[in-house]
N, C-alpha and C positions, 0 to 999 in steps of 0.2 A: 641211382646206379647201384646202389648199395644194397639196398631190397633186392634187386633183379639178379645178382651175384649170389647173394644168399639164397634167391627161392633155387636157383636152377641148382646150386650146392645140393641143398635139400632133399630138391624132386630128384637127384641120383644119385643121394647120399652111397645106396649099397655100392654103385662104382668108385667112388672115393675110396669108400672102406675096402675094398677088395685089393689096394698095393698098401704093400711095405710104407712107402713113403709117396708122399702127395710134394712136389715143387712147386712154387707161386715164382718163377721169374719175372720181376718188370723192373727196368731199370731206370727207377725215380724220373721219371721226365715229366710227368706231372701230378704234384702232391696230393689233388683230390684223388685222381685213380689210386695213388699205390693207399691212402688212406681209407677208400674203399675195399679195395683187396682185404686189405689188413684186418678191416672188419669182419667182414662178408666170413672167410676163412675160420677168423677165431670162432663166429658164431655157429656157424658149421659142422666143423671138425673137435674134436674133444683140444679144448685152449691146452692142456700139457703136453700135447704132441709137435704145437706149432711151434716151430725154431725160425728165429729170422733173423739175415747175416743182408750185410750188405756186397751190392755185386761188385765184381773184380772187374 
């Protein structure tokens, strides 16, 4: 799942980089997914951008 996150990241990375800010909403319901996000994302995007708070 974590690959498949990352490549599709990848393949359109310049849409990512074209906002201000990118959001990862999921709200923890199950630990493998938000633990793949979590990856997928950092690997992705430059890790000093990535802020991550828990949801309200």
């Amino acid at each position: 799942m974590g690959r498949n996150i990352s490549s599709a990241m990848v393949e359109h990375l310049d849409f990512f980089q074209s906002f201000d800010d990118v959001k990862v909403y999921y709200d923890n319901g199950q630990d493998i997914v938000k633990q793949a996000l979590d990856r997928s994302v950092g690997k992705a995007l430059s890790k000093g951008v990535v802020r991550r708070r828990k949801p309200r």
